[in-house]
N, C-alpha and C positions, 0 to 999 in steps of 0.2 A: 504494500500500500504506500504509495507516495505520498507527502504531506506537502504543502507549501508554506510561505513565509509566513502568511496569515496564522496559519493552523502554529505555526512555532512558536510564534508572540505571542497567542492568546494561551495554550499551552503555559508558557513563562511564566504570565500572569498570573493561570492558576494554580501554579504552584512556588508563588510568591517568591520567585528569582526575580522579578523586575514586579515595577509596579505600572501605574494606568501614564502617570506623567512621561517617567520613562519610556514608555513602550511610544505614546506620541510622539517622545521627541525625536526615538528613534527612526519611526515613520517620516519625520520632517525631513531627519536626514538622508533616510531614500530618497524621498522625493525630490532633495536638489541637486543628487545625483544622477536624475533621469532616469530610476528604479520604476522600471513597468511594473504596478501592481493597478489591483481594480481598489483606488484612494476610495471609493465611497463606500467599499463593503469595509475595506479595514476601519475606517470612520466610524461607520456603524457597529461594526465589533468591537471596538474598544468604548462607546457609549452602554452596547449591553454587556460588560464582562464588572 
């Protein structure tokens, strides 16, 4: 079973190696590195996690 980034951060979070700030900020930093991810599902996953 392959997982993706999404599925690894939110994983993180729920086992409290990183928290919600973190986990955003880290998504910031994909994102201005031109990191193809689908930004509105990650968005959404870190508001419900």
């Amino acid at each position: 079973m392959a997982q993706g980034t999404l599925w690894v951060v939110e994983q993180m979070i729920r086992q409290n190696l990183i928290n919600i700030k973190q986990a955003s900020e880290a998504y910031q930093r994909m994102k201005e590195c031109t990191r193809r991810l689908p930004w509105s599902l990650a968005e959404t996953t870190l508001e419900s996690t």
